[in-house]
C-alpha positions as CSV (number, residue, x, y, z in Angstrom):
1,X,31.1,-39.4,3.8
2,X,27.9,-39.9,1.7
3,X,24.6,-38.0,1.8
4,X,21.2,-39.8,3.1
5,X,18.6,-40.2,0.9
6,X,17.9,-38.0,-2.7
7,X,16.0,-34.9,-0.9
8,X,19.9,-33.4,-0.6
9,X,20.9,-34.4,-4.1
10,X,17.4,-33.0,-6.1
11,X,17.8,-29.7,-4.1
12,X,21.9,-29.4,-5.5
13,X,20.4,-29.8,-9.1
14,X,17.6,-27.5,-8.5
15,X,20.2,-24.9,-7.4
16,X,22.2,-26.2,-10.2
17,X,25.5,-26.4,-7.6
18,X,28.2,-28.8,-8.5
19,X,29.9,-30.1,-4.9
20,X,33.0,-32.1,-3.6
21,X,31.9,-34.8,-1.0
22,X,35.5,-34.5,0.2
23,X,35.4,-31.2,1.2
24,X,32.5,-31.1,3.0
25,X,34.1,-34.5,5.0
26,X,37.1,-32.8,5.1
27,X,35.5,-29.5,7.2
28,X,34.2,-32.0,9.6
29,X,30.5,-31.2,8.9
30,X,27.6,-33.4,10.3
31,X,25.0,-34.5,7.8
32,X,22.3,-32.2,9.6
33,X,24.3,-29.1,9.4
34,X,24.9,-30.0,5.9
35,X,20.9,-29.9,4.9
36,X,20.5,-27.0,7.4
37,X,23.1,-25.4,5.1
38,X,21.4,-26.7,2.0
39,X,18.3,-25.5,3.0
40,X,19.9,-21.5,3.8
41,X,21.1,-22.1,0.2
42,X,17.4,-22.6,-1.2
43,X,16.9,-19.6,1.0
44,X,19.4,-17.5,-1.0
45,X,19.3,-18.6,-4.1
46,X,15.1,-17.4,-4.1
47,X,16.7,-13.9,-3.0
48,X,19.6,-13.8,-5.6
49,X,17.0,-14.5,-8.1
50,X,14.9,-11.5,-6.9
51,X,17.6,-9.2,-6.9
52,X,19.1,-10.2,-10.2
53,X,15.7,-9.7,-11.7
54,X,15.2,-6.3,-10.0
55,X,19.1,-5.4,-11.3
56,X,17.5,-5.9,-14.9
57,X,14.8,-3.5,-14.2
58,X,14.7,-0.1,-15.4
59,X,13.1,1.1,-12.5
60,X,15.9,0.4,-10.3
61,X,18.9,2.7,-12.0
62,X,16.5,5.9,-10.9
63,X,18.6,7.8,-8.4
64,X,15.3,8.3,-6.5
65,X,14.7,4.9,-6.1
66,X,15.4,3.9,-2.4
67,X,13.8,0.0,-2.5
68,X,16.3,-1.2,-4.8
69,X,19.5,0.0,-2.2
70,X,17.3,-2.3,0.7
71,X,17.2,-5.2,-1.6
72,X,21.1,-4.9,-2.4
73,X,22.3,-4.3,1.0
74,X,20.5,-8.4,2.2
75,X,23.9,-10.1,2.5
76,X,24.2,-11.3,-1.3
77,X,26.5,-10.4,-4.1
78,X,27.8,-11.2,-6.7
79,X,31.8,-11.5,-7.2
80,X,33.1,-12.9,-10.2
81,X,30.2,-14.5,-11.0
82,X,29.6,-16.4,-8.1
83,X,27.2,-15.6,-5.2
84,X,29.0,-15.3,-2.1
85,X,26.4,-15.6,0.5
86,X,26.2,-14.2,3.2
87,X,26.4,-17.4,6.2
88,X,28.0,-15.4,8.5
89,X,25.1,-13.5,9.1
90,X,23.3,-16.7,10.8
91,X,23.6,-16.7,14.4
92,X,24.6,-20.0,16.0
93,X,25.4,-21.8,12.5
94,X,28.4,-23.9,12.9
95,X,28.9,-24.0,9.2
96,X,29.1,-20.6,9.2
97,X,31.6,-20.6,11.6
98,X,34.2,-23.1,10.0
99,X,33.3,-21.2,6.2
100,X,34.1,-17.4,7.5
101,X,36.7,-16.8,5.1
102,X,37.0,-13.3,3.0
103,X,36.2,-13.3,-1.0
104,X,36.1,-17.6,0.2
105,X,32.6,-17.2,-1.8
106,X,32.5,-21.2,-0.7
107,X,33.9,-21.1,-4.5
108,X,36.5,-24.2,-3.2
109,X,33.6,-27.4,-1.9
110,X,30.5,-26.0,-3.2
111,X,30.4,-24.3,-6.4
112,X,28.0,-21.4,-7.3
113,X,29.4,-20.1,-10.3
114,X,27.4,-21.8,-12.2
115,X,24.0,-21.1,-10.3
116,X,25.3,-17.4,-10.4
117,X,25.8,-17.9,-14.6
118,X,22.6,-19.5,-15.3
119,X,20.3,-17.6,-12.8
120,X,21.5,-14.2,-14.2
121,X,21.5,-15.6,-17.7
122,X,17.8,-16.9,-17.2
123,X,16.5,-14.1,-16.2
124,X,18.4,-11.6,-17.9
125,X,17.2,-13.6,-21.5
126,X,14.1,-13.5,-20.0
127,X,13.0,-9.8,-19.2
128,X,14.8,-9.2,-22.6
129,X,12.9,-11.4,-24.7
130,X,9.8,-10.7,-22.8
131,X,8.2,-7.6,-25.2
132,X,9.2,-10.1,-27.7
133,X,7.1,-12.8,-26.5
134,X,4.1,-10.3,-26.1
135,X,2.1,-8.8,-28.8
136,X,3.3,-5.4,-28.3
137,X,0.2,-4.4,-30.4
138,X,-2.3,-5.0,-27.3
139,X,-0.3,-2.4,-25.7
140,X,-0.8,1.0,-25.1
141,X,-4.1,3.6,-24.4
142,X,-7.0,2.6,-26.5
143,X,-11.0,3.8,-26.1
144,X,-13.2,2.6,-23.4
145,X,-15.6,5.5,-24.8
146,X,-15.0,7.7,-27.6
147,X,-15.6,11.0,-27.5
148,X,-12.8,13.2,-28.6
149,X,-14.8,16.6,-28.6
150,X,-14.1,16.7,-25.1
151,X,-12.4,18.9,-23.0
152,X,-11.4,16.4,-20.5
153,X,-9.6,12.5,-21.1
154,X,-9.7,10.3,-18.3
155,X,-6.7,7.3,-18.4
156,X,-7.4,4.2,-16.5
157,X,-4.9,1.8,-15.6
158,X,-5.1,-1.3,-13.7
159,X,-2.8,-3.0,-11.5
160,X,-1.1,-6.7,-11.2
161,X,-2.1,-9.8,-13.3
162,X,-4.7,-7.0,-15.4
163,X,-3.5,-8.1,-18.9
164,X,-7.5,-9.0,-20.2
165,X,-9.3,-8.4,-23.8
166,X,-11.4,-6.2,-24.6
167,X,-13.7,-5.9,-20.9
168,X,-10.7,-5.4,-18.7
169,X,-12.0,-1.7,-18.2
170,X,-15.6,-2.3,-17.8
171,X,-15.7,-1.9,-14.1
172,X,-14.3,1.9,-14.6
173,X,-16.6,2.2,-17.2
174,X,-19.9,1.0,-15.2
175,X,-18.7,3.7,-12.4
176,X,-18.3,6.2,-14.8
177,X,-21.8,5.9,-16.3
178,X,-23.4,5.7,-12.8
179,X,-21.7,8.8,-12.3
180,X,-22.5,10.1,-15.5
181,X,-19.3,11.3,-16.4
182,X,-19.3,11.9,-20.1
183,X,-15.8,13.0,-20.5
184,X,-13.4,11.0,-23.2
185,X,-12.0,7.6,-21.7
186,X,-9.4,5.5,-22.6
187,X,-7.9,2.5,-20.8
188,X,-4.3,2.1,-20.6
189,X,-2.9,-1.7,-21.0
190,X,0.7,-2.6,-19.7
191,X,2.7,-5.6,-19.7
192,X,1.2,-6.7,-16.1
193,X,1.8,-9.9,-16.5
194,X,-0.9,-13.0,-16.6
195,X,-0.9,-16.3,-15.3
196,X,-3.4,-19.5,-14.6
197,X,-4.0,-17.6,-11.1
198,X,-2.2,-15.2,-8.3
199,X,0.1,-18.3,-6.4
200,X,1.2,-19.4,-9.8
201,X,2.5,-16.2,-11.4
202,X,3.9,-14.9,-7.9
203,X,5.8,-18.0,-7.2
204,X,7.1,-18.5,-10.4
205,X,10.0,-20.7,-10.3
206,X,10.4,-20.0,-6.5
207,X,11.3,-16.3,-7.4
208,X,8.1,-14.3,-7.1
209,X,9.5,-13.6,-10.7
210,X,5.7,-12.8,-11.7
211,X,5.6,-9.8,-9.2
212,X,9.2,-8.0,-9.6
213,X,8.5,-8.3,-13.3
214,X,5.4,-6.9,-13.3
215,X,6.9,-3.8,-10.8
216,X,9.9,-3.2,-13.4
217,X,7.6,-3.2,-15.9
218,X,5.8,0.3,-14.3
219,X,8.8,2.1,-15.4
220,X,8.4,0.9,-19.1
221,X,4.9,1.3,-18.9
222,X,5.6,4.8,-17.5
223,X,7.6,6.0,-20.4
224,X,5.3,4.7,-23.4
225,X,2.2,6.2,-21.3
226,X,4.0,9.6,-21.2
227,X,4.8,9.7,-24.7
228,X,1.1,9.1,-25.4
229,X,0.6,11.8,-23.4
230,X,2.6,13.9,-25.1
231,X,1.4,13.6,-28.6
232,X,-2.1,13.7,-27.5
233,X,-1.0,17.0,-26.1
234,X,0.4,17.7,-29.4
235,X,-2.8,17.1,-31.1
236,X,-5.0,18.7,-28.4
237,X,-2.6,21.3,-26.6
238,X,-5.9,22.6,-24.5
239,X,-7.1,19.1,-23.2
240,X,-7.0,18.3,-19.7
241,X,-5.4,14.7,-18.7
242,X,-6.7,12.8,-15.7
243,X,-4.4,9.7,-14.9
244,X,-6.8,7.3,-12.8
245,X,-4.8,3.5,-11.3
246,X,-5.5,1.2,-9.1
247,X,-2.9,-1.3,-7.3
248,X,0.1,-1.2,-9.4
249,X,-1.5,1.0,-11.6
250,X,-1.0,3.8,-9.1
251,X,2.7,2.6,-9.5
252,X,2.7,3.7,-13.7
253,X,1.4,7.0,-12.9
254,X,3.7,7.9,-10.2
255,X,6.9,7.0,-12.6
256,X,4.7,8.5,-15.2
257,X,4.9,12.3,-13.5
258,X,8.3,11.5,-11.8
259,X,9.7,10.9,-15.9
260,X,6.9,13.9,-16.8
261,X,8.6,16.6,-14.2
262,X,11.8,15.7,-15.8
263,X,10.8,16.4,-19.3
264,X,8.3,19.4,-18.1
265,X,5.1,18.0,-18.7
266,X,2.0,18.5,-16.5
267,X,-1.1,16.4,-16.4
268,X,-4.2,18.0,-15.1
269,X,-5.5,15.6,-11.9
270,X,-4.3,12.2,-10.9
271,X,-6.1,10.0,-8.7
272,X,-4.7,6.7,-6.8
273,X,-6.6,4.1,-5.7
274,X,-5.6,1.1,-2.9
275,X,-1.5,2.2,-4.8
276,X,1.0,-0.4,-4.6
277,X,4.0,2.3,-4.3
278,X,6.1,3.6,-1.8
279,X,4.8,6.7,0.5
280,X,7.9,7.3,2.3
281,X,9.7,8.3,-0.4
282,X,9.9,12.7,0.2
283,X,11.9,13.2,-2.8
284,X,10.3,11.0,-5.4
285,X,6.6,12.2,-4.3
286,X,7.8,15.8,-4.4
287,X,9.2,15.3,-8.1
288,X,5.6,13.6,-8.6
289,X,3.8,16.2,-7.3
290,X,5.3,18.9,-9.2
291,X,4.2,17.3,-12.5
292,X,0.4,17.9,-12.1
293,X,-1.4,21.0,-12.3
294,X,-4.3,20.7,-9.9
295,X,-4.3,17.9,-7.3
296,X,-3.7,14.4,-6.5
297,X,-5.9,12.1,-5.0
298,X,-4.9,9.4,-2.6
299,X,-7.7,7.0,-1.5
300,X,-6.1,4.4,1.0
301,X,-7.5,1.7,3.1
302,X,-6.2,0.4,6.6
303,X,-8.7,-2.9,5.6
304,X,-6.4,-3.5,2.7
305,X,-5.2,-7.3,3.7
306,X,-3.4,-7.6,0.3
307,X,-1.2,-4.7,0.7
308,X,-0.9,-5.0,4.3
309,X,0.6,-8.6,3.8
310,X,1.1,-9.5,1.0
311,X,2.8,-6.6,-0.5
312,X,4.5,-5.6,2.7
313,X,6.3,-9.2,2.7
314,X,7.4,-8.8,-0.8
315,X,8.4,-5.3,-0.5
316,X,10.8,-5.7,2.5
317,X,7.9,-3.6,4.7
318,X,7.7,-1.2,2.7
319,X,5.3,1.2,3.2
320,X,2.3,1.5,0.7
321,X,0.3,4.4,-0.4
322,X,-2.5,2.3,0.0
323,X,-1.7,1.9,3.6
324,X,-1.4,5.5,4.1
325,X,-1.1,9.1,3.4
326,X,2.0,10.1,1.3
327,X,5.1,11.6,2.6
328,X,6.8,14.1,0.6
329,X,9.3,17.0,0.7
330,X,8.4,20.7,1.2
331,X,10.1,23.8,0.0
332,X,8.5,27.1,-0.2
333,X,10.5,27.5,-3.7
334,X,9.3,24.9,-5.4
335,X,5.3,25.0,-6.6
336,X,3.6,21.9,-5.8
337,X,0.0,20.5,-6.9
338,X,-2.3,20.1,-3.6
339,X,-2.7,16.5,-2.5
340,X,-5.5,15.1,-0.3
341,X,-4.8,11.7,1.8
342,X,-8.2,10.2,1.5
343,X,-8.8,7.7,4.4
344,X,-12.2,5.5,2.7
345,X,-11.4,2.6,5.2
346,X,-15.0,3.1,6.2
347,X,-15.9,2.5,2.2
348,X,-13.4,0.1,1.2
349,X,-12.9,-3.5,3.0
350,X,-10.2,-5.0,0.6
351,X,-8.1,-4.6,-2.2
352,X,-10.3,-5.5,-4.7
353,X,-13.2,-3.4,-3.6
354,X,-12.1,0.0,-4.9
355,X,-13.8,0.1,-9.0
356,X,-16.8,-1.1,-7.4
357,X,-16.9,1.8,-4.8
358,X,-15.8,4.3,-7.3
359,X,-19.3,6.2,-7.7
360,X,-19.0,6.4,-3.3
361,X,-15.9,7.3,-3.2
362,X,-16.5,10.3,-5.8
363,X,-19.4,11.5,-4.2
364,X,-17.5,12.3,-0.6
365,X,-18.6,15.9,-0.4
366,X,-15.9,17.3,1.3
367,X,-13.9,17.1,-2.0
368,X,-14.4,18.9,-5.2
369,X,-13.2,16.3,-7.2
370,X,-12.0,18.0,-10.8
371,X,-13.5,14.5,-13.0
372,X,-16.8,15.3,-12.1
């Protein structure tokens, strides 16, 4: 049995699969069940390299973190180093009716050790030689305006594919001076990841590699931020600390207080604009909220197309702050900041929108907003 035309054969060394034409002739299978299968494979392979990715991530070996068990729990492991996909989950596949057997893996016709070998191995070099292929130097909280007298620093941090030079916080800063806030600002840069534009660096090699970086790389960013934090707090032990993020920048801060209520340190306000993180998680926002003294902020928008689709899709429907208000544990014994769910969907009309708004948004007199 041979296989029509080279659509069949480019995909195989795409998934870099070695196969035995016998096999498959021997099983019985028809040519068009065999590219349906090939096509499931594509299908799995983008998923395995998503997971295998996320497995890399710090992020993911938090207790708290409940995303991570969704992603593992899709019908793809990997035993002894081959991915052992899950076809018997496909209602009315015929292949996955003759290929049912236990631990098979399909490790017999059609090989994926080797995808499983290189895939982890890619990616795994990849994350781990990623701070080295940065300039770690551009890293880390420097001034958007200097004023160190003050009794008050304001952190800004930006979301995905925010990696810029020296004006990435200029829209903060223009909302700042229009509100005339004159308290000490600094911008916080993180390994966000860039790219040549949004499709390119979230598609990356069919793996949306771009993206699940960029979300393991909150945790990292998390733990330099709060060590900033802390020596600043060293330095100044009186200052207050107001963490400001947008997007996935709302994402830094919330590992930020999770890995600051671990180690007992407080930060003053924090406020979350359009946040690309979870709100369903009750124990993870109850650690968060513990960590800051006064309140937390969370502006969200239902107009938010971005995090309504986009981020929704990627994140297995998970449910954004941005979206929403935020869920959390109470308990009577444990002192918690105050939090206010902000709904600005009257203000705010997309994702983008939110810098721009700022001086709006902080002049909502219903709240007495501690930056002001």
């Amino acid at each position: 049995m041979s296989i029509n035309g080279n659509l069949d054969e480019q995909k195989f060394e795409r998934l870099n699969l070695s196969y035995d034409l016998s096999l498959i002739e021997l099983l019985g299978i028809r040519k068009k069940e065999f590219r349906s299968f090939l096509n499931i494979m594509i299908k799995y392979k983008i998923m395995c390299d998503e997971i295998l990715l996320l497995i890399d991530s710090k992020e993911i070996s938090r207790a708290h973190n409940e995303e991570t068990a969704n992603k593992l729990n899709m019908g793809v492991s990997v035993v002894g180093g081959a991915i052992d996909i899950g076809l018997a989950l496909i209602p009315g596949m015929a292949l996955a009716r003759r290929i049912t057997t236990p631990g098979m893996a399909i490790a017999k016709g059609i090989k994926t050790i080797s995808a499983a070998k290189k895939v982890g191995s890619n990616i795994s070099h990849k994350v781990k030689s990623y701070d080295r292929e940065k300039n770690l130097m551009s890293y880390g909280l420097s001034d958007i305006t200097k004023n160190s007298g003050s009794k008050t620093l304001i952190i800004c941090i930006d979301g995905f594919l925010s990696e810029g030079g020296t004006e990435q916080f200029t829209d903060w800063n223009i909302s700042f001076q229009t509100l005339n806030i004159t308290h000490w600002r600094k911008g916080y840069r993180w390994p966000a990841t860039t790219g040549s534009g949004l499709a390119s660096s979230l598609f990356n090699n069919l793996g949306f590699s771009g993206w699940y970086e960029a979300i393991g790389n909150t945790a990292k960013a998390a733990s330099r931020l709060l060590s900033d934090i802390n020596f600043i707090y060293e330095l100044n032990p009186n200052i207050k600390i107001i963490l400001m993020g947008h997007s996935l920048g709302a994402r830094v801060i919330y590992n930020t207080l999770l890995q600051a209520d671990e180690k007992g340190i407080k930060v003053s306000e924090a406020y979350l604009f359009g946040g690309a993180v979870s709100r369903i998680n009750k124990a993870g926002w109850m650690a968060a909220l513990k960590a800051v003294d006064n309140k937390v902020y969370n502006f969200y928008s239902a107009n938010d197309k971005i995090l309504k689709n986009l981020y929704k899709g990627l994140m297995r429907n998970d449910e954004p702050i941005g979206l929403g208000e935020i869920k959390y544990f109470k308990n009577k014994n444990i002192k918690l900041c105050d939090l206010h769910n902000i709904d600005v969907t009257d203000q705010i009309d997309g994702h983008t929108k939110y810098k721009e708004k700022l001086p709006e948004l902080l002049r909502l007199k219903q709240y007495n907003f501690g930056v002001l």
